[in-house]
Residue, then its C-alpha position, 0 to 999 in steps of 0.5 A: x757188804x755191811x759191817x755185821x757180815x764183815x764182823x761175821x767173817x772175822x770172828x769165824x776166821x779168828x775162831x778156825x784159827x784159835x782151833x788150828x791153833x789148838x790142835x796144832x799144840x795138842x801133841x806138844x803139850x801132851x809130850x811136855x807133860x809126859x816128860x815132866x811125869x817121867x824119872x829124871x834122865x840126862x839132866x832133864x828133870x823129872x817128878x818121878x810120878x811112877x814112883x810110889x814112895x814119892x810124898x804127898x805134895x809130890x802126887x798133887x803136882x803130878x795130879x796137876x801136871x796130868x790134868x795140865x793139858x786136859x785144861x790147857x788144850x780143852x780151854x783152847x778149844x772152847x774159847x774157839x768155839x765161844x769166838x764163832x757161837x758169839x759171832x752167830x748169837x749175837 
């Protein structure tokens, strides 16, 4: 085998394992942001999203918790799937 088709094979592999990789901390992240949205209970602290009288600055952070594992896990997969197209394109 010549080195493009070793190269090949690398990036594909590098590619399955970041979406194994992906899919793998899907539910692990989605519940780390569940519980930071959440009141505070037993200590562990919470922002209370649900709440309405909570201020401004309050309701962008939990804007920007929601959208945490949307980016996080959507980034994931799309680095993924550049790994394996680059092998193929270029």
């Amino acid at each position: 085998m010549n080195k493009n088709g070793n190269v090949a094979f690398y990036g594909l592999m590098l590619g399955l394992t970041l979406l194994v990789l992906a899919l793998a901390l899907a539910p692990a992240v989605t519940e780390f942001t569940g519980d930071a949205m959440n009141k505070t209970i037993n200590g562990n602290q919470g922002l209370d999203c649900n709440n309405s009288s909570i201020s401004n600055f309050d309701k962008a952070t939990c804007l920007a918790t929601d959208l945490n594992s949307f980016y996080f896990i959507g980034g994931l997969l799309f680095i993924s799937g550049a790994v394996i197209a680059a092998r193929f394109i270029f």
